[in-house]
N, CA, C and O of each residue as an XYZ file, in Angstrom:
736
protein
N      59.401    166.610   -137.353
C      58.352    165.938   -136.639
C      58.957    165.269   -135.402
O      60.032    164.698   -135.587
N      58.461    165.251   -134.225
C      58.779    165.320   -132.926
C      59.090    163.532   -133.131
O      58.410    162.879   -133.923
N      60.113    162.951   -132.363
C      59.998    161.325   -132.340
C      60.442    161.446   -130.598
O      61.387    162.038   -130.076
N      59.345    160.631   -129.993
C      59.522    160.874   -128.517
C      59.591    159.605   -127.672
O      58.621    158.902   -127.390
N      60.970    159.380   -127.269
C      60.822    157.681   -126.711
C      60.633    157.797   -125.285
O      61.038    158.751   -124.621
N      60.041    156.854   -124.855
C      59.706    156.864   -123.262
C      60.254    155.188   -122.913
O      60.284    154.221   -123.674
N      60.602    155.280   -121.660
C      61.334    153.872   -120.656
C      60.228    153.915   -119.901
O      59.850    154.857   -119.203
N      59.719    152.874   -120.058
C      58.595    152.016   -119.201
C      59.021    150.658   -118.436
O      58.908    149.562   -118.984
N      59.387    150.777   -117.474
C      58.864    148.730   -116.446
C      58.299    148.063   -116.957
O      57.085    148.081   -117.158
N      59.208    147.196   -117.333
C      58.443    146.142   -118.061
C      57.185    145.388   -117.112
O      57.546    144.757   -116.119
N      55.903    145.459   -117.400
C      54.626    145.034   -116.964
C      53.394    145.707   -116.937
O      52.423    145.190   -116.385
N      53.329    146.875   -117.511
C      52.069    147.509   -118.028
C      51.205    146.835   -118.902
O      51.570    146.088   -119.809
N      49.992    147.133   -118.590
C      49.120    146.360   -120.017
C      48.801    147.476   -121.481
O      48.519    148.673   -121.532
N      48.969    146.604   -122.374
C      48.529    147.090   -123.929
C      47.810    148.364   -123.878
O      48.183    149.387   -124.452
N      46.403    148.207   -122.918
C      45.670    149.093   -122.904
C      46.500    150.696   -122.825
O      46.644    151.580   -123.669
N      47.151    150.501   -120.699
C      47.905    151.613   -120.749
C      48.979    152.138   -121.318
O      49.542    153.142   -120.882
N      49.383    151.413   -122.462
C      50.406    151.681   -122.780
C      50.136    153.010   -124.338
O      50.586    154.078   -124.755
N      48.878    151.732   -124.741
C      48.301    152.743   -125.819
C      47.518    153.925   -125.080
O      47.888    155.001   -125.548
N      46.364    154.105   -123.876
C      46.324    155.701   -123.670
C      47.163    156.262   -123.380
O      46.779    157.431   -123.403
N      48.847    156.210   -122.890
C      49.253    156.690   -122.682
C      50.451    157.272   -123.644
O      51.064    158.279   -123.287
N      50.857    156.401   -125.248
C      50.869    157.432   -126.311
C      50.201    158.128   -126.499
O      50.546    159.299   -126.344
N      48.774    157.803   -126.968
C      48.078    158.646   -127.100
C      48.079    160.358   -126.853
O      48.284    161.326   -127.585
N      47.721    160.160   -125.354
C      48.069    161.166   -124.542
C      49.379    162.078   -124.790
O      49.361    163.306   -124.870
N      50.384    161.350   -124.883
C      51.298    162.178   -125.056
C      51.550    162.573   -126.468
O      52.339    163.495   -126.677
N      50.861    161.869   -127.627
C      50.547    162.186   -129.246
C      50.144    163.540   -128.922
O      50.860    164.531   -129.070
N      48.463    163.525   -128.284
C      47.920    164.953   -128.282
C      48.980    166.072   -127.572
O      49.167    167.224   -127.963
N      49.560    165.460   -126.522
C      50.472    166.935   -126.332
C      51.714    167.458   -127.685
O      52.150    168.504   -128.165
N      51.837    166.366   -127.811
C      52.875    166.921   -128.957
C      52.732    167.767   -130.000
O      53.389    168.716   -130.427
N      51.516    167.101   -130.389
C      50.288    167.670   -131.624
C      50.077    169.472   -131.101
O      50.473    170.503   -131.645
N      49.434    169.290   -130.069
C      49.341    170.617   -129.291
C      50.461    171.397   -129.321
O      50.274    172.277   -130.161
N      51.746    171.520   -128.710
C      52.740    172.264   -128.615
C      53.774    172.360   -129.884
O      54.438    173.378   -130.079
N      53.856    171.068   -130.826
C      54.458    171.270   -132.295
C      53.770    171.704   -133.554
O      54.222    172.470   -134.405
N      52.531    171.059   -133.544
C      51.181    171.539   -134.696
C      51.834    170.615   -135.555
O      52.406    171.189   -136.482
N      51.934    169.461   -135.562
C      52.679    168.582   -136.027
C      51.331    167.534   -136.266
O      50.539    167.372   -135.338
N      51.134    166.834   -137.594
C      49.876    165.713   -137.606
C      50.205    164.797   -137.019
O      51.336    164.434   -136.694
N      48.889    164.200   -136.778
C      48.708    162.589   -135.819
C      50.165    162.146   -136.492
O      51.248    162.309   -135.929
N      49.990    161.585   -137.736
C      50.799    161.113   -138.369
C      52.586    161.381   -138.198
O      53.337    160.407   -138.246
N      53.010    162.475   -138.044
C      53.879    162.851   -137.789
C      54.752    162.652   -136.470
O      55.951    162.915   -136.379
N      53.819    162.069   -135.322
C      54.867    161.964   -133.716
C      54.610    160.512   -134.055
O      53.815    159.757   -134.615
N      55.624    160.558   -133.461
C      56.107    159.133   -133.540
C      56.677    158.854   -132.083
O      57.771    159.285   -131.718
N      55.724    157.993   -131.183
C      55.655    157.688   -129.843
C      56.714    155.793   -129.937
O      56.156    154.840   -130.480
N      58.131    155.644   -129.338
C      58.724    154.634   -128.827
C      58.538    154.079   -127.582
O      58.691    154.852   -126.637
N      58.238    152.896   -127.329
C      58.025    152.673   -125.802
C      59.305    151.965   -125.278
O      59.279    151.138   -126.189
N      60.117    151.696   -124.751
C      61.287    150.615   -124.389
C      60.626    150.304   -122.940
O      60.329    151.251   -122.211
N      60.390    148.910   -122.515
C      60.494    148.465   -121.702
C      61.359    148.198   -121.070
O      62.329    148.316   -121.819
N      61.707    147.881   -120.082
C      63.025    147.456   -119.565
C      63.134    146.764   -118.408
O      62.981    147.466   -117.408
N      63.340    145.658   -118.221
C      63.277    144.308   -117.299
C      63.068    145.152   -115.564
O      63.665    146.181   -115.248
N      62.133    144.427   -114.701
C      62.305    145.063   -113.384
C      63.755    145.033   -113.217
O      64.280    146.120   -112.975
N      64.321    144.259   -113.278
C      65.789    143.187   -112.746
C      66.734    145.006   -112.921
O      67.464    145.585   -112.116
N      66.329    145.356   -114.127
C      67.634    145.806   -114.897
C      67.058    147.669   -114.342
O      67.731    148.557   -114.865
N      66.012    148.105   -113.453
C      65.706    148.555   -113.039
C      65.983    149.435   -111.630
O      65.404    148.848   -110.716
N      66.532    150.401   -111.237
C      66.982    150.109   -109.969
C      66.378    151.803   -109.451
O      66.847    152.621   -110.242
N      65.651    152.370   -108.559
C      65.938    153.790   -108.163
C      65.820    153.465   -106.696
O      65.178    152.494   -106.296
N      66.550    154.430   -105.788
C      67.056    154.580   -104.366
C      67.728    153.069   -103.970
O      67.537    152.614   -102.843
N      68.409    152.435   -104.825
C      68.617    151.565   -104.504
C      67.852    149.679   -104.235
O      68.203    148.681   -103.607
N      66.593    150.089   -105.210
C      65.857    149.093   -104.888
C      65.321    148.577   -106.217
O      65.132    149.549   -106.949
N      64.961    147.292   -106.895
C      64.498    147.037   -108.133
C      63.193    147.871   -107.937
O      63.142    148.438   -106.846
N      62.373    148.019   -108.576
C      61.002    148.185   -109.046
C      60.329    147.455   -109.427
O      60.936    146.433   -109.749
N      59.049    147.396   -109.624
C      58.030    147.481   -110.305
C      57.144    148.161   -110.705
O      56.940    149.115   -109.954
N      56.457    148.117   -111.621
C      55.676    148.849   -112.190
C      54.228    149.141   -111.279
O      53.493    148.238   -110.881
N      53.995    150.642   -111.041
C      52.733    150.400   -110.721
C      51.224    150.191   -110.846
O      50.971    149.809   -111.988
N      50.016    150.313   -110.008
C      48.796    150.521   -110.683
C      48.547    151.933   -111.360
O      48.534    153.011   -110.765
N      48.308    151.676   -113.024
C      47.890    153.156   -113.370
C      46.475    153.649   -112.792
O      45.564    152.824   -112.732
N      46.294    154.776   -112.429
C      45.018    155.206   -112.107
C      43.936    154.897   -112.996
O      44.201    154.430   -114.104
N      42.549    155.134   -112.588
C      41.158    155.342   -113.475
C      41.597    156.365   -114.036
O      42.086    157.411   -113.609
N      41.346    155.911   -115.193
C      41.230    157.439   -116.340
C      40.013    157.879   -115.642
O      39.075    157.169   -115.280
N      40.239    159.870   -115.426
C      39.357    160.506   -115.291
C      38.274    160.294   -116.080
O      37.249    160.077   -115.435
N      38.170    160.285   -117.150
C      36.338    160.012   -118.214
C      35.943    159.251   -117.209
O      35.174    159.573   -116.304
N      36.669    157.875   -117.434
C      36.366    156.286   -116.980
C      35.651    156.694   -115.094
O      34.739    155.982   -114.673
N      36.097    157.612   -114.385
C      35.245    157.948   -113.046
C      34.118    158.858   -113.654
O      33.033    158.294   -113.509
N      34.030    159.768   -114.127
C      33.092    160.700   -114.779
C      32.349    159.727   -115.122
O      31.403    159.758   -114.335
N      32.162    158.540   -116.115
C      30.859    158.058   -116.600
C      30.943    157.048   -115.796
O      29.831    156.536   -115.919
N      31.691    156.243   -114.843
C      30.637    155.607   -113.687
C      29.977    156.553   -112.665
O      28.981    156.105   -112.098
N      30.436    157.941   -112.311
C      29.729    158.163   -111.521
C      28.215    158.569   -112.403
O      27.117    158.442   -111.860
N      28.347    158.965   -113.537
C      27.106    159.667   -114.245
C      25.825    158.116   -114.132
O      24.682    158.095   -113.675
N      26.975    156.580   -114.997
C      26.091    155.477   -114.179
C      25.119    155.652   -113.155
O      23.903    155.827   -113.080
N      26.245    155.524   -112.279
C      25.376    155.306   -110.692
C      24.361    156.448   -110.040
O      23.946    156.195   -108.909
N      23.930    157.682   -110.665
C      23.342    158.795   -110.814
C      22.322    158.116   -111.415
O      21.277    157.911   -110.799
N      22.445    157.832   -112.261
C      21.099    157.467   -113.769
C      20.670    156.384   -112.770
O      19.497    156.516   -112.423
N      21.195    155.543   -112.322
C      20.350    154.326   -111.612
C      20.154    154.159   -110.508
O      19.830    153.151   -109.880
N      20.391    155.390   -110.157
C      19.446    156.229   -108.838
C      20.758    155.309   -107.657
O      20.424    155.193   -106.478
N      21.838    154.864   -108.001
C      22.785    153.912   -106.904
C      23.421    154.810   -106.337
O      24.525    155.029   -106.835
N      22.922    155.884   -104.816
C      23.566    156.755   -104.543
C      24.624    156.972   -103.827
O      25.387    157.929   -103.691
N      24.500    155.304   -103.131
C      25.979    154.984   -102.151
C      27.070    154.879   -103.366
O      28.055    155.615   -103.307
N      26.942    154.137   -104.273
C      28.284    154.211   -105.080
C      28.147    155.581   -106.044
O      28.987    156.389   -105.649
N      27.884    155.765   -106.430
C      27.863    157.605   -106.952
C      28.814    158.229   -105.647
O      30.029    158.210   -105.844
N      28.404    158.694   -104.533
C      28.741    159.204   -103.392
C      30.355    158.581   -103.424
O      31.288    159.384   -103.432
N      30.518    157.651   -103.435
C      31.816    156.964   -103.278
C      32.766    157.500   -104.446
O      33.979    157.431   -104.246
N      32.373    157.945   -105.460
C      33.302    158.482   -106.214
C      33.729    160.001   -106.554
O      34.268    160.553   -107.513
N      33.059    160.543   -104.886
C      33.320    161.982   -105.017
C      34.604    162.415   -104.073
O      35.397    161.519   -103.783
N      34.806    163.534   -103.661
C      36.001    163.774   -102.567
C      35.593    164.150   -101.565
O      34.458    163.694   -101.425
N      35.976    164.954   -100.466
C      35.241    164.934    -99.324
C      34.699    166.272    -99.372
O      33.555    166.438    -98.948
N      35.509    167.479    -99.934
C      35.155    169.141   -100.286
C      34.718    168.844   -102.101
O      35.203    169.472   -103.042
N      33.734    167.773   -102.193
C      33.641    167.792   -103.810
C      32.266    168.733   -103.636
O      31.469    168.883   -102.709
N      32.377    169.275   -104.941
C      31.056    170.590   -105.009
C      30.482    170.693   -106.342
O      31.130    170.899   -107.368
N      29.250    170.541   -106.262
C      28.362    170.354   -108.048
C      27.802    171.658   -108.214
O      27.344    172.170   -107.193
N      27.720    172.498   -109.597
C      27.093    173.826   -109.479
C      26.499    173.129   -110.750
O      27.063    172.619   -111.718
N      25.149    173.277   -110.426
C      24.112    173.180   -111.500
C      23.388    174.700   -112.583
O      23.451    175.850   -112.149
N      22.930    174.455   -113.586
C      22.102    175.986   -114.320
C      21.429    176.731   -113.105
O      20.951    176.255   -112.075
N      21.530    178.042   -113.528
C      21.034    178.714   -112.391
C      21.872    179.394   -110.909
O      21.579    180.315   -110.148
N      22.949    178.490   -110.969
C      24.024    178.962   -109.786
C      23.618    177.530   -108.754
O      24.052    177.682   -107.612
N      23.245    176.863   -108.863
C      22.268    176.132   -108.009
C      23.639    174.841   -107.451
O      24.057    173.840   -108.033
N      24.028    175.476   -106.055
C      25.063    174.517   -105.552
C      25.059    172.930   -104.791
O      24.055    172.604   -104.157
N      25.671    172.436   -104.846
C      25.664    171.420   -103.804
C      26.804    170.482   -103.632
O      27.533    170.163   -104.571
N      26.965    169.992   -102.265
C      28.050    168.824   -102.240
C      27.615    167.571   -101.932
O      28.606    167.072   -101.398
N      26.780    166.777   -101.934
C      26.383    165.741   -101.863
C      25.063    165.441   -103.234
O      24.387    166.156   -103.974
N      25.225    164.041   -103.003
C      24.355    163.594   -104.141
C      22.592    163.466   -103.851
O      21.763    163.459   -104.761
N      22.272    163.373   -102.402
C      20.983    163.748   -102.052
C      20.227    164.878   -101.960
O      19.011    165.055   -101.887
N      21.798    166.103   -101.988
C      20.776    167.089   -102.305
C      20.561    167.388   -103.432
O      19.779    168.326   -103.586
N      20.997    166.902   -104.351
C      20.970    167.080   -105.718
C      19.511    166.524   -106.417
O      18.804    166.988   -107.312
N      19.410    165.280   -105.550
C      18.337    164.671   -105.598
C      16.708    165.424   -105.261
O      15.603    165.614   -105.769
N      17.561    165.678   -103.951
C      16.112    166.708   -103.305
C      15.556    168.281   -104.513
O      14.509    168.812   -104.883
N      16.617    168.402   -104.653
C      16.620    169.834   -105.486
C      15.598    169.465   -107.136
O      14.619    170.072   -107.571
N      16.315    168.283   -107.700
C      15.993    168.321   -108.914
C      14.281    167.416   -108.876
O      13.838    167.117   -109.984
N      13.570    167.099   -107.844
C      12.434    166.513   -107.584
C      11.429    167.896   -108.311
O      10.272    167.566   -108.571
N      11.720    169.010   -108.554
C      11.003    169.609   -109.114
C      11.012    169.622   -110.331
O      10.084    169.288   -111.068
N      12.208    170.062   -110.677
C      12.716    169.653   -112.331
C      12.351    168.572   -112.978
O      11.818    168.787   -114.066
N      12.437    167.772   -112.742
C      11.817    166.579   -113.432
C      11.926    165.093   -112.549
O      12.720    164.753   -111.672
N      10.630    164.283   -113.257
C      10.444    162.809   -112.555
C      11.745    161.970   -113.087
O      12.509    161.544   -112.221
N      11.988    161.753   -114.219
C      13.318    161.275   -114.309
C      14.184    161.833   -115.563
O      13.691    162.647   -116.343
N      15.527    161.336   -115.708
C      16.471    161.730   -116.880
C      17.568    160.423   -116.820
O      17.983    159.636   -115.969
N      17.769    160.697   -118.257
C      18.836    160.092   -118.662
C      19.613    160.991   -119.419
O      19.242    162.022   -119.980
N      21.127    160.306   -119.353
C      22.185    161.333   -120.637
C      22.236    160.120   -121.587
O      22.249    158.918   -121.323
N      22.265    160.825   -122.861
C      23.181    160.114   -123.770
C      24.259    160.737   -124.523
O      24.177    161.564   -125.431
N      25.691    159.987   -123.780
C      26.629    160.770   -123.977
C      27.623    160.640   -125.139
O      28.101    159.512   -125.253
N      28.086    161.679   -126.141
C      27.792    161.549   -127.131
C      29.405    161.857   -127.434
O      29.806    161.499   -128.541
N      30.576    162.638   -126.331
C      31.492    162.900   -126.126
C      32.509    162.437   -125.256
O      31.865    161.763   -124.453
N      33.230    162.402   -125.050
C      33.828    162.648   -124.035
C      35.348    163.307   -124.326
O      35.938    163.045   -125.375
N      35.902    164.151   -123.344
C      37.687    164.158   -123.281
C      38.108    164.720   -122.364
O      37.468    165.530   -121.694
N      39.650    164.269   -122.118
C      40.271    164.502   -120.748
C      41.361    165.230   -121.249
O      42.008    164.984   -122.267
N      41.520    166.217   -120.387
C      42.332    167.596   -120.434
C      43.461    167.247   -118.940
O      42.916    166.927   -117.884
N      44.682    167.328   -118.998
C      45.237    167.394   -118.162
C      45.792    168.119   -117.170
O      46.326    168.941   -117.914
N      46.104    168.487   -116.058
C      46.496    169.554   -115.450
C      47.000    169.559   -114.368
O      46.523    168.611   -113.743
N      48.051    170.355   -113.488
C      49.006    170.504   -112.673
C      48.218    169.287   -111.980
O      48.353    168.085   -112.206
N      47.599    169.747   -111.329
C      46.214    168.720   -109.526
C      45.799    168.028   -110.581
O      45.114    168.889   -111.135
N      45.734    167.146   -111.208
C      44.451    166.096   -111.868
C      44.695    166.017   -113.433
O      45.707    165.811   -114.103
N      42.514    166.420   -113.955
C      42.494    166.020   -114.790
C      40.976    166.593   -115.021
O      39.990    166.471   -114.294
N      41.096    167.131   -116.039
C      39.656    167.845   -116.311
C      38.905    166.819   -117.103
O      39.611    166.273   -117.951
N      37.519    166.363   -117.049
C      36.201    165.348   -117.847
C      35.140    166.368   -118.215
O      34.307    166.943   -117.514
N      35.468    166.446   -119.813
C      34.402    166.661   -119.576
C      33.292    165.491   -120.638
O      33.851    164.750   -121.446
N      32.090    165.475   -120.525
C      31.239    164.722   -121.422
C      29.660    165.511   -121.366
O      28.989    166.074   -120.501
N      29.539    165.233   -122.617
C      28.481    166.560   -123.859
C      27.496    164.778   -124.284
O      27.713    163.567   -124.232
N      26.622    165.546   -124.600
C      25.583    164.801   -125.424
C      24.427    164.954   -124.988
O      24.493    165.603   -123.945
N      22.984    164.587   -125.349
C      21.480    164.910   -124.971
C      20.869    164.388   -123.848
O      21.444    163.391   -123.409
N      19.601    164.846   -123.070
C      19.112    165.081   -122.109
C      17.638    164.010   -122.491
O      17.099    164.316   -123.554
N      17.151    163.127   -121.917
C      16.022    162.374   -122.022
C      15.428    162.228   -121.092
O      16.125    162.420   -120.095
N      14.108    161.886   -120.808
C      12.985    162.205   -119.779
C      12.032    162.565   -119.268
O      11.547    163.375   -120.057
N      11.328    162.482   -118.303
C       9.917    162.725   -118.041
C      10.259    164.090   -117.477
O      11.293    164.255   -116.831
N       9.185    165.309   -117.773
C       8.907    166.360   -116.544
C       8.059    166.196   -115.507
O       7.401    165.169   -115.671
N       7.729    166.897   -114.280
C       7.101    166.263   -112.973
C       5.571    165.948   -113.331
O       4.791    165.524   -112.478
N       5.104    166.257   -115.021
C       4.017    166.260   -114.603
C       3.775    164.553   -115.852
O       2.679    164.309   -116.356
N       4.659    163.916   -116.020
C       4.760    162.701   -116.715
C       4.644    163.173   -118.240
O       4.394    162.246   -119.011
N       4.782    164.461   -118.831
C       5.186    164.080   -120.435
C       6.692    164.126   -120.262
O       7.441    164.591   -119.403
N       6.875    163.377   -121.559
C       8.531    163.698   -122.151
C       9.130    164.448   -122.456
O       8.510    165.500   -122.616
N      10.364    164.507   -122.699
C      11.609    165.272   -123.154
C      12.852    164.852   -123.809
O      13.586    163.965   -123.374
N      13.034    165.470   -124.776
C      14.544    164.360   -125.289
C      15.166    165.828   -125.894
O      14.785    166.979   -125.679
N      16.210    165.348   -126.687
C      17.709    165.810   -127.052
C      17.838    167.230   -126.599
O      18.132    168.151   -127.361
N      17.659    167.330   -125.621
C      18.244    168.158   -124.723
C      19.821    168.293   -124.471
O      20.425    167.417   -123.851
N      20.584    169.653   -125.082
C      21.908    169.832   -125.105
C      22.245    169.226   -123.075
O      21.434    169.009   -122.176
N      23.494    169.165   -123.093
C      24.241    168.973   -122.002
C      25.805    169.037   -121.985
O      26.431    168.307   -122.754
N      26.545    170.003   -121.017
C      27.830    169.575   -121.600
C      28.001    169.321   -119.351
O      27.455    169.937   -118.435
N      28.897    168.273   -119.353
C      29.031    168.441   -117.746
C      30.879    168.134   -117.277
O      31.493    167.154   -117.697
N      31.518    169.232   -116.325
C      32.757    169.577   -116.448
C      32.909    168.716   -115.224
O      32.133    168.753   -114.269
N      33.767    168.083   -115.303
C      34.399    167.451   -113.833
C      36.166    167.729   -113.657
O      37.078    167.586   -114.472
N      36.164    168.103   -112.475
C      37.958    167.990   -111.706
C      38.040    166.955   -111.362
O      37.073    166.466   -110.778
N      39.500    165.998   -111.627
C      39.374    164.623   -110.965
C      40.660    165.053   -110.414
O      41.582    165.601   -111.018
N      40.596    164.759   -109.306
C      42.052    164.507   -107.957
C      42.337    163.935   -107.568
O      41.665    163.785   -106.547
N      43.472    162.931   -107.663
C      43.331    161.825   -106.966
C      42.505    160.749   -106.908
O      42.151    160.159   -105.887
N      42.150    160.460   -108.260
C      41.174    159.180   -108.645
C      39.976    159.838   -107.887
O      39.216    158.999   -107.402
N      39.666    160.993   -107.694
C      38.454    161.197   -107.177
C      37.363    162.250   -107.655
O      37.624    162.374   -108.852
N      36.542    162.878   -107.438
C      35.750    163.838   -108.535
C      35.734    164.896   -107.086
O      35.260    164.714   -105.964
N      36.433    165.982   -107.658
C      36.759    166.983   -106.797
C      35.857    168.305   -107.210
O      35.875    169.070   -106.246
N      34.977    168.917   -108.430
C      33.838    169.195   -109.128
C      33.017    169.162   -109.822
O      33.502    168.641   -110.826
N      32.043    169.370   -110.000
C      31.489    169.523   -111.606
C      30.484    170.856   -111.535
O      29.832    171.458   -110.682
N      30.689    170.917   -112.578
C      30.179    172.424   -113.697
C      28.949    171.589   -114.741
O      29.049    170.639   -115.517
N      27.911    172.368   -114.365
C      26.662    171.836   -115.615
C      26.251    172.449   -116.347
O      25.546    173.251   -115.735
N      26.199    172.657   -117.430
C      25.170    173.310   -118.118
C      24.715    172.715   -118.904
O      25.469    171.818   -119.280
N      23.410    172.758   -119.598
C      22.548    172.369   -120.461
C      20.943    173.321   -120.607
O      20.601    174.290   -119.930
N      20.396    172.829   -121.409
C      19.874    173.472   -122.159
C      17.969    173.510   -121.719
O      17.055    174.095   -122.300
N      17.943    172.443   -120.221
C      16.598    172.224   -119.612
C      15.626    173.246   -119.599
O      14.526    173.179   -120.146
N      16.392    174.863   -118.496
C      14.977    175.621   -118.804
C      14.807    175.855   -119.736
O      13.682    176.342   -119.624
N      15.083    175.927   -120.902
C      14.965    176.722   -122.146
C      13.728    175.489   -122.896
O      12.878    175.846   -123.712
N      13.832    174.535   -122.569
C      13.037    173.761   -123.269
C      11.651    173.261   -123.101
O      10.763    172.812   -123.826
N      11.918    173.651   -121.240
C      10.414    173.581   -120.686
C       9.825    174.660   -120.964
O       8.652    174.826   -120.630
């Protein structure tokens, strides 16, 4: 069973310290087939002081937004119609492909587009997980579809699964699918 120690700067918080066993639990798990139980993640801190690369002490830096953690504020600021901050958490070539092939890079046209589809929606998200990779960090988050159609009846548990690229703390795609026409 894999025992994997890592040297950390001393000044990270609890939080990152635990996603970031974590994280490296699941890779281990992945490439040994080894149980949760079995990796055994060491952290050693080690004083800035006692720290040194190119010649200079360190410190520790800011860890990024976990990709999910941008994925469900931007899904937030979507649901509550807040389109300047939604917009703010995309990239500048970010690109949404909705059911149907149905493209776009901004959040107003998304808006404009789905005015037919329905008067409003909510997700309730029921998943989430982050996949890692060379550029980023793949999000994705699954769970049901709630809401009015244009003509004011309802709709609920409607499948959804929605894929995001994060780059650079930023949302560089997303991939949609769910289960809408099929239900109207």
């Amino acid at each position: 069973m894999p025992v994997i120690n890592i040297t950390l700067i001393h000044g990270y918080d609890e939080e990152f310290r635990r996603r970031f066993s974590e994280r490296v639990t699941n890779t281990a798990r992945m490439l040994t087939g080894a149980p949760a139980d079995g990796v055994t993640i060491v952290i050693n801190e080690v004083d800035r002081r006692s720290y040194m690369r190119g010649r200079l002490n360190r410190t520790p830096g800011t860890p990024p937004i976990p990709p999910a953690e941008i994925a469900l504020s931007f899904l937030a600021a979507m649901e509550e119609r807040d389109l300047e901050s939604a917009q703010s958490f995309l990239a500048e070539d970010f690109t949404m492909t909705f059911p149907g092939g149905a493209r776009f890079s901004s959040v107003e046209e998304l808006i404009d587009w789905s005015k037919d589809r329905y008067r409003s929606i909510k997700k309730t998200i029921e998943d989430v997980h982050e996949v890692p990779e060379e550029e980023g960090a793949i999000a994705y988050c699954s769970g049901t579809l709630a809401g009015e159609w244009p003509d004011g009846s309802p709709f609920s548990g409607i499948r959804f699964v929605d894929r995001f690229a994060v780059r650079d703390g930023k949302l560089a795609d997303q991939q949609v699918w769910n289960d809408l026409a099929e239900a109207r």
